[in-house]
N, C-alpha and C positions, 0 to 999 in steps of 0.2 A: 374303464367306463366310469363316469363320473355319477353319482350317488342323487335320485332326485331330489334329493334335499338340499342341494348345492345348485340346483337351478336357478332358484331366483335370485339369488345374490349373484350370480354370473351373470342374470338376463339383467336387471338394475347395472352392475355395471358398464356391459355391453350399451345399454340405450345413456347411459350418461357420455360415452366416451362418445357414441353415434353425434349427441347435442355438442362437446367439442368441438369436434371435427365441423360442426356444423354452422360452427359459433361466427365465423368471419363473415359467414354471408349474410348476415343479420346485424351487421355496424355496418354506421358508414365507413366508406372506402380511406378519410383521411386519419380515423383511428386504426387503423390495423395495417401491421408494418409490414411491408413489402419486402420478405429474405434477410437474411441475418446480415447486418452491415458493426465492423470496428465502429467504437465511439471514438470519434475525433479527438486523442490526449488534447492537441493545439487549442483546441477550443476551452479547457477548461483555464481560468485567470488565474488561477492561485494553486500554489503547490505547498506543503506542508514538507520540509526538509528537518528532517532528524538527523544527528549525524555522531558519529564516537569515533573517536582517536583509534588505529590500529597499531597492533602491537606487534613486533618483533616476529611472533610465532603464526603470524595470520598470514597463510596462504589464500591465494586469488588467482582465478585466470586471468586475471589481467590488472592493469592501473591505467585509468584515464587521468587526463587532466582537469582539473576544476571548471567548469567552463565560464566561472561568472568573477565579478574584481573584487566583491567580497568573499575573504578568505573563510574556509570553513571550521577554523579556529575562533571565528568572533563571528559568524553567521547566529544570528539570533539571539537566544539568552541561555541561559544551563538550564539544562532539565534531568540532567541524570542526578547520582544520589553519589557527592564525593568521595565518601565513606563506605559505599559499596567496594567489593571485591572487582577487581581486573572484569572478571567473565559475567553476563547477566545473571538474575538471579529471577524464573520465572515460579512468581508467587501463586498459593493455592485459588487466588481469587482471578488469576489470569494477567497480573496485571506485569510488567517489565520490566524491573531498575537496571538502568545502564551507568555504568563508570563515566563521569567525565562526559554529558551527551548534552548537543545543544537542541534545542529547536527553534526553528523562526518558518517565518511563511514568506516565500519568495513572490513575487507579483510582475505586471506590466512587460514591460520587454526583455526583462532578467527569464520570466515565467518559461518564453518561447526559446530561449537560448538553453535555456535547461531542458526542457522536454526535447531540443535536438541532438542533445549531448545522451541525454537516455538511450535515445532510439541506438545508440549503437554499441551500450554496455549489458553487461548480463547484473543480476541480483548480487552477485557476489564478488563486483570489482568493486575495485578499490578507489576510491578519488584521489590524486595528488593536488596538495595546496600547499604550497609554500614548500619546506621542508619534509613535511606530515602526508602521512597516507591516513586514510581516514572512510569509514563504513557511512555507506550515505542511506537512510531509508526514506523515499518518499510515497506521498499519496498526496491526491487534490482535496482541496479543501473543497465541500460541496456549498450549496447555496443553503446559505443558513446558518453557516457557521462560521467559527469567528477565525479557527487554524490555529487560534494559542493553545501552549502548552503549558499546565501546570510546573511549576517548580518541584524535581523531585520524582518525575514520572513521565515518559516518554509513550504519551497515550495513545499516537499511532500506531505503537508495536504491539497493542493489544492482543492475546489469541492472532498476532501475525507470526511473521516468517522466526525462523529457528535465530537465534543470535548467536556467533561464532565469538570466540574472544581468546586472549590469552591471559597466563598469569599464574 
């Protein structure tokens, strides 16, 4: 039995979530989305490509091929920290230094070539380019931004995905 003291914050909740629920029929019909739909990757122009050298010791499910004529050895500019260790090193403030890591922003018809080459990798393949196998991270550059990377710091690995290394 619930305690009448705990009514009314139950009855306020109950009539807030009532006005929720209630909320789409009170917009017009071209603001309120009609069913959960994927965002179209294709659609987005620019990709933000990170990328670090893999090592000897680094297991993958698999290895694709690079799919674009820029090799991912001179894809952008450096942004890791040379003098870092082999493995990342994630600092108290969140932030990522990777060994040896480039970034650049891919565009245009390269953009589409590369989001069809995603669609069939997992997070933890490997690229082959050239000789090199190599850890690819991307994310789209959103509208607003510019996609450069700092020298020294690989700022879309922010509070992202674990970074595997060897060394």
């Amino acid at each position: 039995m619930v305690p009448a003291a705990d009514g009314a914050p139950r009855a306020k909740l109950a009539a807030f979530l009532a006005w929720l629920v209630a909320l789409p029929a009170g917009l017009p019909a071209a603001d309120v989305a009609q069913g959960a739909r994927p965002y179209p990757l294709a659609s987005m122009p620019r990709w933000q490509v990170v990328t670090q050298p893999a090592t000897a010791h680094d297991a993958a499910p698999g290895t694709a091929p690079w799919p674009l004529a820029t090799p991912l050895a001179r894809l952008g500019a450096p942004a890791g920290d040379p003098s870092a260790p082999l493995w990342a090193a994630l600092e108290p403030s969140g932030e990522v230094w990777l060994h040896d890591a480039r970034c650049g922003v891919v565009a245009g018809p390269d953009a589409a070539r590369l989001v069809g080459a995603l669609r069939g990798a997992k997070a933890q393949t490997l690229w082959q380019s050239g000789q090199a196998r190599f850890h690819v991270y991307v994310r789209p550059v959103l509208p607003g931004e510019t996609g450069g990377c700092p020298v020294g710091l690989a700022t879309s690995l922010r509070r992202g995905p674990v970074i595997r290394g060897g060394g």
